[in-house]
DOFIVEX-580855 format. One record per residue: z, x, y of N, C-alpha, C, CB in turn; residue in three letters. Coordinates in Angstrom, 2 decimals, m for minus. Atoms other than C-alpha are relative to their C-alpha. Glycine has a CB too. Example, Ala and Ser with C-alpha at 12.3 -4.5 7.8 and 13.67 -1.06 7.14 Angstrom:
BEGIN
+---------+---------+---------+---------+---------+---------+---------+---------+---------+---------+---------+---------+---------+
|    n_zz |    n_xx |    n_yy |   ca_zz |   ca_xx |   ca_yy |    c_zz |    c_xx |    c_yy |   cb_zz |   cb_xx |   cb_yy | residuo |
+---------+---------+---------+---------+---------+---------+---------+---------+---------+---------+---------+---------+---------+
|    0.00 |    0.89 |   m1.19 |    7.80 |   12.30 |   m4.50 |    0.00 |    0.90 |    1.20 |    1.25 |   m0.99 |    0.03 |     ALA |
|   m0.06 |   m0.82 |   m1.19 |    7.14 |   13.67 |   m1.06 |    0.73 |   m0.77 |    1.09 |   m1.42 |    0.41 |    0.46 |     SER |
+---------+---------+---------+---------+---------+---------+---------+---------+---------+---------+---------+---------+---------+
//
This chain:
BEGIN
+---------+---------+---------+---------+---------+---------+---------+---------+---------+---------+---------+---------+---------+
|    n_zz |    n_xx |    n_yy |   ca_zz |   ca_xx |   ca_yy |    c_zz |    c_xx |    c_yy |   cb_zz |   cb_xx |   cb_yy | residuo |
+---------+---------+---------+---------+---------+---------+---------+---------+---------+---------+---------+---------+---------+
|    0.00 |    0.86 |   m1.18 |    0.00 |    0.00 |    0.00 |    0.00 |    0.90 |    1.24 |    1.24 |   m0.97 |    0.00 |     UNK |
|    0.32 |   m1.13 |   m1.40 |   m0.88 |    1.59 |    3.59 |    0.65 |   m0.74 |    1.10 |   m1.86 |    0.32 |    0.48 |     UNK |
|   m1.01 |    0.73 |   m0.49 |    1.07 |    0.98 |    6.18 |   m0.72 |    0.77 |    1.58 |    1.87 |    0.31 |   m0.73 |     UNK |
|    0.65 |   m0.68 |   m1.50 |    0.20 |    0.88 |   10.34 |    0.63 |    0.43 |    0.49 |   m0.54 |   m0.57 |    0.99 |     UNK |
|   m1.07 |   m0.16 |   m0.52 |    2.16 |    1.82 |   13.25 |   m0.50 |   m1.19 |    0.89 |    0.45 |    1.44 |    0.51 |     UNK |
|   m0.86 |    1.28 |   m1.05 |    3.55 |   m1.07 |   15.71 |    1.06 |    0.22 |    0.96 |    0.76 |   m1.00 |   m0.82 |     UNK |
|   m1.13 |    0.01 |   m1.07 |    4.76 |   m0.72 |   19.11 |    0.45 |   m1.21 |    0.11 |   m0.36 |    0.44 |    1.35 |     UNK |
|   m0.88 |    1.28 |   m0.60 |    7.65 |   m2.95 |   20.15 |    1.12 |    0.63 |    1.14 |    0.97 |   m0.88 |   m1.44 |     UNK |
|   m0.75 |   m0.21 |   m1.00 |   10.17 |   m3.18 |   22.77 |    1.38 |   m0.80 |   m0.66 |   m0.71 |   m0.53 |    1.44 |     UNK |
|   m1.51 |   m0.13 |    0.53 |   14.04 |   m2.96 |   22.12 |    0.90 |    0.29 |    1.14 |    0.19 |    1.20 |   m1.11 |     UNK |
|   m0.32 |   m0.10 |   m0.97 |   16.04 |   m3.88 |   24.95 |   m0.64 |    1.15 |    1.04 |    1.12 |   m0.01 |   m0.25 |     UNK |
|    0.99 |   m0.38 |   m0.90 |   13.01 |   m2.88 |   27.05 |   m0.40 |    1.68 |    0.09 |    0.52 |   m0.54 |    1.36 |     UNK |
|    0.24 |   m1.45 |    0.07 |   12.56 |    0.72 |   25.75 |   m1.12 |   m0.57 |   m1.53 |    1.80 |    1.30 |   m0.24 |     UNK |
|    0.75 |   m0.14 |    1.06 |    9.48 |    1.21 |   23.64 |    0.70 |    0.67 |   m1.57 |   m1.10 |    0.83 |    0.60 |     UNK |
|    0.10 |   m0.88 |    1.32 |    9.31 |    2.29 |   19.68 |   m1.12 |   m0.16 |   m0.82 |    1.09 |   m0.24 |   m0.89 |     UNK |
|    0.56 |   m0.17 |    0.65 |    7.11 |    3.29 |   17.50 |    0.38 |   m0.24 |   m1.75 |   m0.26 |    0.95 |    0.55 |     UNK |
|   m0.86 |    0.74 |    1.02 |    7.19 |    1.59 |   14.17 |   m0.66 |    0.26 |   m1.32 |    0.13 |   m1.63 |    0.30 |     UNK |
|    0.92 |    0.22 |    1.20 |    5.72 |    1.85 |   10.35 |    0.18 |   m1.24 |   m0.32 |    0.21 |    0.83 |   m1.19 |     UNK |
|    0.01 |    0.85 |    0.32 |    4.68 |   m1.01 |    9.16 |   m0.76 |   m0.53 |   m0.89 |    0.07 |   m0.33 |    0.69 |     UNK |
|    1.42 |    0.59 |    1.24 |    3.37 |   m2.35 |    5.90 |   m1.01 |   m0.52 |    0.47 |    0.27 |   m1.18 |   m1.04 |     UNK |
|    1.19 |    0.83 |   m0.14 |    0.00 |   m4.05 |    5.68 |    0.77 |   m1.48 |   m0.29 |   m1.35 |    0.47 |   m1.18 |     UNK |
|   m0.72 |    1.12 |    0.28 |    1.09 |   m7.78 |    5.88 |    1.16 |   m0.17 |    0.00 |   m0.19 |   m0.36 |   m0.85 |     UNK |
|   m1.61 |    0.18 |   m0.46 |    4.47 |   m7.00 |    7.00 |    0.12 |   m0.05 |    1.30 |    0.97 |    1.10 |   m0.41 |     UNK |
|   m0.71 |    0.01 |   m1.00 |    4.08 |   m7.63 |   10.68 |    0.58 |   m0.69 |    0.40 |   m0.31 |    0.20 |    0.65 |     UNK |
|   m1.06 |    1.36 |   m0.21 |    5.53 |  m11.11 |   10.99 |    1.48 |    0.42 |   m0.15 |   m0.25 |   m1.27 |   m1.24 |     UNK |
|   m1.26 |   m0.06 |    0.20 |    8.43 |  m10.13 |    9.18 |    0.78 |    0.93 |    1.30 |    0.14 |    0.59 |   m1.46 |     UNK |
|   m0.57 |   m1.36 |   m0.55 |    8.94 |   m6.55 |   11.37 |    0.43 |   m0.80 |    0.81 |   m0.81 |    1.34 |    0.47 |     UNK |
|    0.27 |    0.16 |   m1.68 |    8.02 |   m8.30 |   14.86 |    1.57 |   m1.02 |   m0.41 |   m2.04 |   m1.01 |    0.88 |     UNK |
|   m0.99 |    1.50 |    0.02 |   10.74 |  m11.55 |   13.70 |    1.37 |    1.08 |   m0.32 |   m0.46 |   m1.60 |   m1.66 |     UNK |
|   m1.69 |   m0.37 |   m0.38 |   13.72 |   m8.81 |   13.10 |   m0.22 |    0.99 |    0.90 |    1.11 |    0.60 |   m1.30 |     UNK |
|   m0.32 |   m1.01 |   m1.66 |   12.74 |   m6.51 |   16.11 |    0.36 |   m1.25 |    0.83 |   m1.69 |    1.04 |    0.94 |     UNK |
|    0.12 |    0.97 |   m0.58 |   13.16 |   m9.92 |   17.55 |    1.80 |   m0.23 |    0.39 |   m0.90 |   m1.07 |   m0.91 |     UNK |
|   m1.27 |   m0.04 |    0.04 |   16.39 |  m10.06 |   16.42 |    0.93 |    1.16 |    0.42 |    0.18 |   m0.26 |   m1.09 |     UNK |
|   m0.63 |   m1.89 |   m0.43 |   17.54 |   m6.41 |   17.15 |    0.01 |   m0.84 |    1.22 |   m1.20 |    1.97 |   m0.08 |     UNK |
|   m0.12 |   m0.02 |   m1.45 |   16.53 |   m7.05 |   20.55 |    0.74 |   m0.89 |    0.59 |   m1.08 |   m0.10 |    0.58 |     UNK |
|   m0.78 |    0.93 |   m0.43 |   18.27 |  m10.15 |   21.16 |    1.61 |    0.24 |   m0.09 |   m0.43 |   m1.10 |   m0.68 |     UNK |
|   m1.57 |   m0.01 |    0.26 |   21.84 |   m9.24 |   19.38 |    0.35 |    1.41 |    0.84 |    0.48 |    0.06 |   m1.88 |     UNK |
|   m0.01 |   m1.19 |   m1.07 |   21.53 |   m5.83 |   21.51 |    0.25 |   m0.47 |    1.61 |   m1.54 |    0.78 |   m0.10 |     UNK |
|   m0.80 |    0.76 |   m0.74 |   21.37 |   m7.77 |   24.40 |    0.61 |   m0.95 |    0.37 |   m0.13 |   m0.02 |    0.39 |     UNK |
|   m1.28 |    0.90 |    0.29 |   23.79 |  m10.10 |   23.92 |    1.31 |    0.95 |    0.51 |    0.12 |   m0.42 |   m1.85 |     UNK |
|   m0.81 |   m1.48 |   m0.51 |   26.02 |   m6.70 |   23.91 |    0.46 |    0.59 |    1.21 |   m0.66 |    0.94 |   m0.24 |     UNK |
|    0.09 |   m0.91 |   m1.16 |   24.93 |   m5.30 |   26.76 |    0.09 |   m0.83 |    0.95 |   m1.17 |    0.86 |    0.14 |     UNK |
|   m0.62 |    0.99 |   m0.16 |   25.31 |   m8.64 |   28.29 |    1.55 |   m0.22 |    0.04 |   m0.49 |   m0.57 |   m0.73 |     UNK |
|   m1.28 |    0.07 |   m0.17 |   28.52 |   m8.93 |   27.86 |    0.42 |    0.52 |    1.16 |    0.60 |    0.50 |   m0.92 |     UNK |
|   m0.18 |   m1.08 |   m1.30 |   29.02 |   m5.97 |   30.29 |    1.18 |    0.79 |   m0.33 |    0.27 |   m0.75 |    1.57 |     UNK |
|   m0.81 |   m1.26 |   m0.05 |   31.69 |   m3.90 |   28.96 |   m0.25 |    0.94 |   m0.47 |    0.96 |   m0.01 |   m0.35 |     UNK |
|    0.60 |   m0.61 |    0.36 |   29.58 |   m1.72 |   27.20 |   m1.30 |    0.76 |    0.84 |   m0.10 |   m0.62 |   m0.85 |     UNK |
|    1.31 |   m0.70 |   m0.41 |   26.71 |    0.69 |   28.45 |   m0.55 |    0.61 |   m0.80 |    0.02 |    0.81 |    0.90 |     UNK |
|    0.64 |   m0.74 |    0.50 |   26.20 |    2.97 |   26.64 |   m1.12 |   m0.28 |   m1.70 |    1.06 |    0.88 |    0.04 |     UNK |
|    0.90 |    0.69 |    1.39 |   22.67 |    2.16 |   24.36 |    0.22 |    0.20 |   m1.31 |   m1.32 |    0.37 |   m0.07 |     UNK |
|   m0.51 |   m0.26 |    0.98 |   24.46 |    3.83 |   21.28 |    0.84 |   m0.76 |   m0.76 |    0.38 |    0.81 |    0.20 |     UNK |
|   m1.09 |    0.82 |    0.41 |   27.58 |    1.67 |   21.39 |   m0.60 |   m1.37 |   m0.36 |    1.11 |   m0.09 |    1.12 |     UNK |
|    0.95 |    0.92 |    0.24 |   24.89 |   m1.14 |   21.62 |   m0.50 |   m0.35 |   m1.06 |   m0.79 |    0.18 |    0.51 |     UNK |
|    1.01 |    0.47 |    1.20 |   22.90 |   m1.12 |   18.82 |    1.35 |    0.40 |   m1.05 |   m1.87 |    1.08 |   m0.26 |     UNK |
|   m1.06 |    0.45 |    0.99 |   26.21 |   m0.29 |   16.81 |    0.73 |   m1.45 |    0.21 |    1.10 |    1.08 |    0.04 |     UNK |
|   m0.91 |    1.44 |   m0.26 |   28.29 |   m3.29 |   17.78 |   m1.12 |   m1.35 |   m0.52 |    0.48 |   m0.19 |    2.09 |     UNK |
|    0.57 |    1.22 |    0.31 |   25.00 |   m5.31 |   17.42 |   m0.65 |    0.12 |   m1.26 |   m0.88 |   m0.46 |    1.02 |     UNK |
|    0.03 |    0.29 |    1.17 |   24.37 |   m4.11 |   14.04 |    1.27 |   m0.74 |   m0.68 |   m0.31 |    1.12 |   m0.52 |     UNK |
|   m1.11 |    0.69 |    0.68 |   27.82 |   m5.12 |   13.05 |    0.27 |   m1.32 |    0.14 |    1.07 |    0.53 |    0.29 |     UNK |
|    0.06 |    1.75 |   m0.38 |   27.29 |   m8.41 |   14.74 |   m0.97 |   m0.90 |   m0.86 |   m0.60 |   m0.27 |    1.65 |     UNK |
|    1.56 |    0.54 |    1.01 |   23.92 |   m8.67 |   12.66 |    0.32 |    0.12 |   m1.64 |   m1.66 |    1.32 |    0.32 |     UNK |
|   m0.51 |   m0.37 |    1.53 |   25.62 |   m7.89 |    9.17 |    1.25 |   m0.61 |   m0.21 |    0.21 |    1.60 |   m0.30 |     UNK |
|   m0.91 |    0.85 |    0.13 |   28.86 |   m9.73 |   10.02 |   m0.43 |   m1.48 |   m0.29 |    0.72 |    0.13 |    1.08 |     UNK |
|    0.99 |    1.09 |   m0.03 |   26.35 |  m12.83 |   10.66 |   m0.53 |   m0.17 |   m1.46 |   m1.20 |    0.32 |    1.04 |     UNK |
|    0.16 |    0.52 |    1.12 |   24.77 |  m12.55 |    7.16 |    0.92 |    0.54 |   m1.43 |   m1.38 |    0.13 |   m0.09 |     UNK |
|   m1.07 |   m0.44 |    0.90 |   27.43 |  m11.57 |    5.01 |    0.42 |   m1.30 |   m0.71 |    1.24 |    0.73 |    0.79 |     UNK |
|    0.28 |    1.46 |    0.36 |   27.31 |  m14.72 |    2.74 |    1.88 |   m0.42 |   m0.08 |   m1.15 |   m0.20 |   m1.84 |     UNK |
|   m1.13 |    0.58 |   m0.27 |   30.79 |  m16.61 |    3.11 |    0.68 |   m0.47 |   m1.72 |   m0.37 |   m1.31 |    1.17 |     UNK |
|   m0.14 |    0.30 |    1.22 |   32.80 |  m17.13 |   m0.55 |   m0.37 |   m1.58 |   m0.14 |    1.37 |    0.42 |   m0.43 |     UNK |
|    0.01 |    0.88 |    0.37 |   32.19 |  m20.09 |   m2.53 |    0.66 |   m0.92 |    0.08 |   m0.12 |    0.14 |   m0.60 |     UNK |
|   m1.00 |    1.21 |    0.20 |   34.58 |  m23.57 |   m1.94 |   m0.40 |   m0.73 |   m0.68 |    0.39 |   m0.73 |    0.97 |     UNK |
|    0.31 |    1.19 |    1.13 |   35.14 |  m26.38 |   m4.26 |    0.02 |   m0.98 |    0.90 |    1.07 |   m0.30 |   m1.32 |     UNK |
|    0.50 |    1.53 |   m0.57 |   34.79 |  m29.13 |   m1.59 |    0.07 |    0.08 |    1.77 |    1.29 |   m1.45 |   m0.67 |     UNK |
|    0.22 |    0.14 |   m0.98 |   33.99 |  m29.88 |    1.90 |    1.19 |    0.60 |    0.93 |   m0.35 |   m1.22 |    0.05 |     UNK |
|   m1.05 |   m0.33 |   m0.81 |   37.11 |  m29.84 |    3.28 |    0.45 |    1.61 |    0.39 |    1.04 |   m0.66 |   m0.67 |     UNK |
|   m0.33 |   m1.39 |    0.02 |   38.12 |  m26.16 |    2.21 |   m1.29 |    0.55 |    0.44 |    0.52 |    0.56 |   m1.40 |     UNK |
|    1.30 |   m0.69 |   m1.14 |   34.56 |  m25.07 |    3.59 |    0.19 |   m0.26 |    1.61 |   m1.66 |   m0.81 |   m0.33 |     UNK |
|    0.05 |    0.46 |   m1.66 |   35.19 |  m26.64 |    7.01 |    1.15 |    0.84 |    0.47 |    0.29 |   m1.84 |    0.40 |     UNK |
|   m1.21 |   m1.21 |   m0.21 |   39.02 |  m24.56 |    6.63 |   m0.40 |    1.02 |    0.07 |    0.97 |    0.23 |   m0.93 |     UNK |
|    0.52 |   m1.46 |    0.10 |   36.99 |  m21.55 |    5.71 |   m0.18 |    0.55 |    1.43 |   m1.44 |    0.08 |   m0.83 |     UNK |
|    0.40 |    0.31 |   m0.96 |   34.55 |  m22.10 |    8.28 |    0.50 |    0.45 |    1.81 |    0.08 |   m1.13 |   m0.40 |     UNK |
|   m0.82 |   m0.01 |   m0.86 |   37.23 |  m22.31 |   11.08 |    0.76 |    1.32 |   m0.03 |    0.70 |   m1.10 |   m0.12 |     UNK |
|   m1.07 |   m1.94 |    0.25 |   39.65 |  m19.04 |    9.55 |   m1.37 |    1.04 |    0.17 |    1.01 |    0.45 |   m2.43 |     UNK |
|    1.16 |   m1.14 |    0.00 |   36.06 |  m17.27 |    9.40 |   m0.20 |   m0.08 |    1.60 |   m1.63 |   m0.41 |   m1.05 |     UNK |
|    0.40 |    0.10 |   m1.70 |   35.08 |  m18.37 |   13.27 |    1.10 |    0.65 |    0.42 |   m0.15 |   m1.58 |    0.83 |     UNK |
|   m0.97 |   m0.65 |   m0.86 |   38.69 |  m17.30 |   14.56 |    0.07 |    1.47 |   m0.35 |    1.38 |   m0.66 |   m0.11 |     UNK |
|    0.11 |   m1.70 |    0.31 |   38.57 |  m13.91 |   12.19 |   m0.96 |    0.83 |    0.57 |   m0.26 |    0.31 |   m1.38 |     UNK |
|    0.74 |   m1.04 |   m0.72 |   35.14 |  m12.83 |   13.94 |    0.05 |    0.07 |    1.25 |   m1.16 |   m0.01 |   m0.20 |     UNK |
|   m0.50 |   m0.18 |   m1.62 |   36.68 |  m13.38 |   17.43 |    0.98 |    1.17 |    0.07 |    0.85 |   m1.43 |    0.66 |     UNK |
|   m0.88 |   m0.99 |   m0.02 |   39.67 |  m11.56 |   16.36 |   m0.65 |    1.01 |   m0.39 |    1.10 |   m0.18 |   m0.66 |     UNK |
|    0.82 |   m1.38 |    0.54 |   37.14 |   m8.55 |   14.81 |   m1.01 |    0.80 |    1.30 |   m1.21 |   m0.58 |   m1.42 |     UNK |
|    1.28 |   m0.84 |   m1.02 |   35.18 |   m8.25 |   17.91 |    0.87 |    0.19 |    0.38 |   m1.26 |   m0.42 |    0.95 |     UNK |
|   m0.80 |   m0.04 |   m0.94 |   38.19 |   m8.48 |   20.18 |    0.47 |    1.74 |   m0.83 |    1.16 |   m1.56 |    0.18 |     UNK |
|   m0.69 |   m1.99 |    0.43 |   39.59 |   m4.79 |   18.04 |   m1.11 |    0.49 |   m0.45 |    1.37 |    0.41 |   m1.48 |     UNK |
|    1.14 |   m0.94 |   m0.48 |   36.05 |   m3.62 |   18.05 |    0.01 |    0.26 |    0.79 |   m1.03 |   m0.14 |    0.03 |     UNK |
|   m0.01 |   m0.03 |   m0.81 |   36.24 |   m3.92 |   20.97 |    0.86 |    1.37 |    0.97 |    0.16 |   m1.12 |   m0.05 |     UNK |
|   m0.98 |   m0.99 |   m0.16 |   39.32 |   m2.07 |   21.57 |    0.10 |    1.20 |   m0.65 |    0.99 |   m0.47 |   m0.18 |     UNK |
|   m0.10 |   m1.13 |    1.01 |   38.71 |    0.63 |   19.13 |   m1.16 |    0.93 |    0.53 |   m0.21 |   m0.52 |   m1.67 |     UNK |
|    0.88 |   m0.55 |   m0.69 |   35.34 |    1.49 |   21.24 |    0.22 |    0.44 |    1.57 |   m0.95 |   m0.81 |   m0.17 |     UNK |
|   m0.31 |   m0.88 |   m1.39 |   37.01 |    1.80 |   24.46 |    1.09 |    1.30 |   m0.21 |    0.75 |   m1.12 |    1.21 |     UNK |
|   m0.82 |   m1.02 |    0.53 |   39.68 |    3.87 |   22.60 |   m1.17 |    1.23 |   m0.24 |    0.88 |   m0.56 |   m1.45 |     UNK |
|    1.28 |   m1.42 |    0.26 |   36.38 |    6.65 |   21.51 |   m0.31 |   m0.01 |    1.24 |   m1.58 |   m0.17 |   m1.07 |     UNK |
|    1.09 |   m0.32 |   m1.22 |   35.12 |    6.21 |   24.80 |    0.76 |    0.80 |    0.86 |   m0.61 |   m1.34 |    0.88 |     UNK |
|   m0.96 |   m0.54 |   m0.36 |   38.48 |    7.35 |   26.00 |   m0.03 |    1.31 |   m0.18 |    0.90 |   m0.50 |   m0.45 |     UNK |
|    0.03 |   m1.38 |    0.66 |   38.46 |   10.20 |   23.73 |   m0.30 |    1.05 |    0.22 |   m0.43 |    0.10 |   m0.73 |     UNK |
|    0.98 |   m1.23 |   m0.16 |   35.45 |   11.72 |   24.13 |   m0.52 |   m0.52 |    1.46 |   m1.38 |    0.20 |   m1.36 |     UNK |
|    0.13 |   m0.02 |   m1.74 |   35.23 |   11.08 |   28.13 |    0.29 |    1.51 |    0.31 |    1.31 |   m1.14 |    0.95 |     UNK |
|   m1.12 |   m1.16 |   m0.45 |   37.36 |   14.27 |   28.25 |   m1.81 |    1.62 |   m0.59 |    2.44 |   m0.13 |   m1.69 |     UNK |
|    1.22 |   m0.54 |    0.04 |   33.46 |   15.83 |   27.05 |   m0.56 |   m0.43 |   m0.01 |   m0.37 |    0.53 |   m0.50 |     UNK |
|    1.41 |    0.53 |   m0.16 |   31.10 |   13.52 |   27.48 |   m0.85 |   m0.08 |   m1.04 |   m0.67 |    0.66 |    0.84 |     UNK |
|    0.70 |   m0.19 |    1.48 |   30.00 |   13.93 |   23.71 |    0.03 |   m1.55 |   m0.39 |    0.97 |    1.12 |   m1.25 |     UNK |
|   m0.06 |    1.52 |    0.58 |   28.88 |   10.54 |   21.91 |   m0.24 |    0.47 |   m1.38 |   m1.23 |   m1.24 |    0.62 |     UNK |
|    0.02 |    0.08 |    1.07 |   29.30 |   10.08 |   18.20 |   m1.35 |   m0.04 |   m0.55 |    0.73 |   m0.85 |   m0.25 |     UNK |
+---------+---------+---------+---------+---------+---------+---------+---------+---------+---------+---------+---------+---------+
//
């Protein structure tokens, strides 16, 4: 199988891309997504730096499909549901805090992970 290259834009910075034959739908529909959960991020506004970015919004993009366990009936899905919504508030909120803590760190050189 031969594969092209495909420019796209990623919170408004070009890349250069491989891309199967008959795989550009798929590529273009999760650069789609990159770019959106990136800025979402950077959005926020406590973040700048494009590194911390595309980490936080992979973890946002892998927290998102991380399939949820199995319940035996409605009810305990809707409980889940709810303990799962408040656990990824509470997960960003000490991401959160755990990235201004590195940023802290390494301020003292200006070095990024």
């Amino acid at each position: 199988m031969s594969t092209q290259q495909l420019e796209v834009q990623i919170m408004g910075q070009s890349y250069l891309l491989g891309c199967p034959d008959g795989g550009q739908a798929q590529l273009l529909a999760a650069v789609d997504k990159v770019d959106q959960a990136m800025c979402k991020v950077r959005d926020a506004g406590k973040i700048k730096a494009r590194d911390r970015i595309a980490v936080l919004a992979a973890l946002n993009l892998a927290f998102e499909n991380t399939p949820e366990p199995a319940t035996a009936d409605t009810s305990s899905a809707l409980a889940t549901h709810s303990a799962s919504s408040a656990h990824a508030v509470d997960e960003q909120k000490r991401l959160e805090q755990l990235l201004e803590k590195l940023d802290q760190a390494l301020h003292q050189d200006g070095q990024l992970i």
